[in-house]
N, C-alpha and C positions, 0 to 999 in steps of 0.2 A: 284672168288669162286662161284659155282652153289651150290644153295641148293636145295631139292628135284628138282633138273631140273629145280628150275626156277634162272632166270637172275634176280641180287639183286641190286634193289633201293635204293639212299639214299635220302631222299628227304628232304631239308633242308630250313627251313622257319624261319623266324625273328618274326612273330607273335606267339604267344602261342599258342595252341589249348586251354587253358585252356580260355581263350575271346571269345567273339561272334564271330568273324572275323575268327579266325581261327579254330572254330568250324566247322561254315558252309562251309567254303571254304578252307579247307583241309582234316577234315576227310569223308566229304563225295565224293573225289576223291579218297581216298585210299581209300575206301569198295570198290571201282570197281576193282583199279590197284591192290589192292591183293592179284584179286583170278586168275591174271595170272605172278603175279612178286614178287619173295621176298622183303619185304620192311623193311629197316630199317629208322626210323625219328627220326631226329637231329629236337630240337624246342626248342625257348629261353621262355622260364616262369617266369613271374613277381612272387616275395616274395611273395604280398597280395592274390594272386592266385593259389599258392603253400600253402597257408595255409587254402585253403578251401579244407579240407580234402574230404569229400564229391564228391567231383567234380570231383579231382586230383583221387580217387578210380576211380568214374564212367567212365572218360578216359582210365586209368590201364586195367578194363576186357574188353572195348569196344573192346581197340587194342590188347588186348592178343586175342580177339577168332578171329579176324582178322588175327591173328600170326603176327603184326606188332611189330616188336623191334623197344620201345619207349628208346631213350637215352634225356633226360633232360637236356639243361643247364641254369644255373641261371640267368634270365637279369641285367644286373647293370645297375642303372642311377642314380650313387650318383654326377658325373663331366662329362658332356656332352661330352667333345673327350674323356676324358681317359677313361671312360666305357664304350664307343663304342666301342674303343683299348679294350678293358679289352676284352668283350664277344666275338670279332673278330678273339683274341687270342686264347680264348677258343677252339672256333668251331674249327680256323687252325689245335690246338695241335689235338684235333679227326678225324677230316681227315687225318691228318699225319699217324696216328697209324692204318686206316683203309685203305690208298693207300701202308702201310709197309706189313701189313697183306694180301694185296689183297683182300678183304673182297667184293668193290664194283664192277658192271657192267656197272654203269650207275650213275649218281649225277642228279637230278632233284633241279633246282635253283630257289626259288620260289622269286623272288624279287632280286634287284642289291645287298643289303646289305650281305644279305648270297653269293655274288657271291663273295664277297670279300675273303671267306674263300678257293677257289678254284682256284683263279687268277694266282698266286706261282707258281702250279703246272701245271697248263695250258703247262707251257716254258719246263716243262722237264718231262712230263709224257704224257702216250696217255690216255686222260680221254677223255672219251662221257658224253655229258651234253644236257640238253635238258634248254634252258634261260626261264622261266615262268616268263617272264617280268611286269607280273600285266599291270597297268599304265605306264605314263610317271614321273616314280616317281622321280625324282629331279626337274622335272618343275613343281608337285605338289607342291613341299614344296615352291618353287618362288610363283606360283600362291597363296598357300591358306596359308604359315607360314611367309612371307615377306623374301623368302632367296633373295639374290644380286644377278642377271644373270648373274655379269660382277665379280664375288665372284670367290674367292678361291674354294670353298665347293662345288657349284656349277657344276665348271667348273671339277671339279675329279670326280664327281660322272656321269657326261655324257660320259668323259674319259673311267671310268669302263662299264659304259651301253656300248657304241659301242665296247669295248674289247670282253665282253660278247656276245651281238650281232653277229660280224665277228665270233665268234670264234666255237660258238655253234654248236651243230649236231641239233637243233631246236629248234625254236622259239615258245612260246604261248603269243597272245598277248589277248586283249579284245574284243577289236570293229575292223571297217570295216576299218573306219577312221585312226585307228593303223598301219592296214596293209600297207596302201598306203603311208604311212609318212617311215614306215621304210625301203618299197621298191625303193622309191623319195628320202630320204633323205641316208639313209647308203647303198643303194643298195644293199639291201635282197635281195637271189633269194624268190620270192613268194613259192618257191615251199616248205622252208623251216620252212614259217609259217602257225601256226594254229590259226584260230580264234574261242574260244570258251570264250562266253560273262562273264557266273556269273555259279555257279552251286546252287543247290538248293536238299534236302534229303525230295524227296516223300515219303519217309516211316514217317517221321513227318509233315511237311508244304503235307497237302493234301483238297482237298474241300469236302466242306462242308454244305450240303443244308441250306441256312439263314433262321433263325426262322424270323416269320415277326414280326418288330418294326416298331411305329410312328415317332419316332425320325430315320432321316438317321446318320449313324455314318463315319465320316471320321478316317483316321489314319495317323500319320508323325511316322515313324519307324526309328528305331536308331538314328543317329551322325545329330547332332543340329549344328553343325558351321563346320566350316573347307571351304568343297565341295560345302556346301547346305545354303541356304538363308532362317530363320525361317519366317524371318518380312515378307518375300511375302506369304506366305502361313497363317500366321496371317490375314493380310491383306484382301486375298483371303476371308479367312471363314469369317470375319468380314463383307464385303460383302454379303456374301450369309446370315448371319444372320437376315439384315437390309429387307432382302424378305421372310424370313423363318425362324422362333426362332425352330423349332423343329430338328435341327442340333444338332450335338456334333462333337467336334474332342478329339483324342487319343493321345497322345505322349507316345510313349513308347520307353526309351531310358536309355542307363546305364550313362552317361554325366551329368557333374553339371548345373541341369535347372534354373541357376540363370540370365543367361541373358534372357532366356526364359521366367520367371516368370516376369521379367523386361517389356519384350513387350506387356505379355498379358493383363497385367494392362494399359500399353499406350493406347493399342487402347480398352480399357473396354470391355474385354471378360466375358461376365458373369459367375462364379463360376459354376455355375451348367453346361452349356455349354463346358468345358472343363475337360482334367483326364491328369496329370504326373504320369508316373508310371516306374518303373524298375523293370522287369521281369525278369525269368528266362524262357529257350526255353520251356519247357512244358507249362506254365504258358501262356508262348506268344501267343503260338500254338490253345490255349484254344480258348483263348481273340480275336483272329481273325477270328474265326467263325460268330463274331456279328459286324465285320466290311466290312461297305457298300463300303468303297471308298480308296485307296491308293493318299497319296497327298505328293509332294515334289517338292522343286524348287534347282535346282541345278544354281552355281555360273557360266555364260561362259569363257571360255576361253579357252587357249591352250589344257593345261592340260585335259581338262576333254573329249575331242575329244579321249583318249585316255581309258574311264572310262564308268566302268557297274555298277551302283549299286546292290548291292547284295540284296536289297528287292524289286527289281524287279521281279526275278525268286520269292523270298517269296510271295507279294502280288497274282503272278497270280496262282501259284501252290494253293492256296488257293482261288481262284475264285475269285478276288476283282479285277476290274478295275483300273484303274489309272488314276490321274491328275495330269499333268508334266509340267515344261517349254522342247522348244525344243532346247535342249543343245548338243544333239550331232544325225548324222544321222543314227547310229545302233537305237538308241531309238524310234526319228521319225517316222524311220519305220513301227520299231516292231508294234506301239501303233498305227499309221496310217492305214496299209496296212490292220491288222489283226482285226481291230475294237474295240480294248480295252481300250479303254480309251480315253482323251482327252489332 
């Protein structure tokens, strides 16, 4: 079905938009895709998130003057498989009703989980899909949740990834790294992927001339565990402390800072020397005007060969350098070639 002339998007995501995650890194892809395609968005929405009314409005008129048709469904996680079956079911039944109706042009799959609601009809339908593969994400959950490689769960969800993969009109993957594994490994034509890292909404995260301060200020932004190692980054400014007390680090993050709070007492952070906070993106946006330095240490490993973090585009769009480990070679680069950081 065309609507005014344009070819209609479904674009279907397992994160909320109503999270940080999928705030930045889905509505500010659709502000672009738009304003040349009709868009409808399928997104799964946690309770506690659905009940901040406030929010759940501010999303509501973002996407209406966008003209994006928001369709909602509820996330369940009361039984680990069964409410993954539950929401999977969900999604299928609304596909169903829109490949009856003819409604879509195109499915945009933003991760394997939502591919699952597509898979069915791959065998007896001619759907165009474009696989937005994110990461390697079932060898994240091995690398960073302790899944088994040699697992059940495991081994279906790479199942679905290469299904998705073969089967796509195209690929988006992260990194550089990415490309070459899926061309080496399931032999991608290259021609079928794109590599685009993180995105990031200039119209908010924008620079900002720093007022001058005596103290330098660092920053560790979002997710405290998983990906990212706090204790080296701890460690790190504990360091530079022992040469320089006129330091401060920032943790700004929505996560329970209890193991955090844990370390910075080990290695005797001084109270005044450090700030736990959980912001909202205005608030964020604010607060990073007075920060000197982006700092994060990510875990190595397979997985992350495949991973961009998303405050990366935030810290530089906001003019802050960076201090990294070199965890994978899109980053190296970036931070090497271009002189931003360390």
């Amino acid at each position: 079905m065309i609507i005014n002339n344009k070819k209609t998007i479904k674009f279907i995501t397992y994160d909320g938009i109503l999270e940080p995650i999928g705030d930045s890194q889905v509505l500010s892809y659709l502000k672009y895709i738009s304003k040349d395609y009709s868009i409808k968005l399928l997104s799964y929405e946690k309770k506690n998130d659905l009940k901040n009314i406030k929010n759940l409005n501010t999303k509501k008129n973002y996407l209406k003057k966008l003209n994006v048709e928001w369709k909602i469904l509820k996330y369940h996680d009361y039984l680990s498989f069964i409410s993954t079956l539950h929401n999977i079911v969900n999604g299928y039944i609304d596909n169903s009703i829109d490949l009856i109706k003819k409604k879509i042009n195109i499915f945009h799959i933003r991760g394997p989980l939502p591919g699952l609601l597509i898979i069915p009809f791959l065998y007896f339908c001619n759907i165009k899909f474009i696989f937005d593969m994110r990461g390697f994400w079932a060898d994240e959950k091995v690398d960073r949740l302790g899944w088994a490689k040699n697992g059940f769960v495991y081994k279906f969800f790479k199942k679905i990834e290469k299904i998705l993969l073969v089967k796509s009109n195209s690929v988006v993957c992260l990194t550089k790294d990415s490309k070459t594994i899926l061309i080496n490994n399931y032999k991608i034509d290259k021609n079928k992927i794109t590599t685009i890292p993180t995105c990031v909404d200039l119209d908010y995260y924008k620079f900002k001339k720093k007022k001058y301060q005596k103290n330098i200020n660092f920053c560790h932004l979002g997710s405290l565990e998983s990906a990212y190692n706090v204790e080296k980054v701890i460690i790190f400014f504990n360091s530079l402390l022992k040469i320089n007390n006129k330091i401060n680090i920032f943790f700004y993050t929505n996560q329970n800072p209890q193991k955090l709070n844990y370390l910075i007492k080990k290695y005797n952070i001084p109270e005044k020397n450090y700030t736990i906070e959980n912001l909202d993106k205005r608030k964020l946006i604010n607060r990073l005007q007075y920060i000197d330095i982006g700092i994060f240490c990510c875990n190595k490993n397979f997985s992350i060969k495949g991973s961009y973090p998303t405050k990366i585009g935030e810290f530089l769009a906001c003019g802050i350098p960076i201090i990294c480990n070199n965890f994978n070679k899109e980053v190296f680069d970036l931070i090497v070639k271009n002189k931003i950081g360390i």
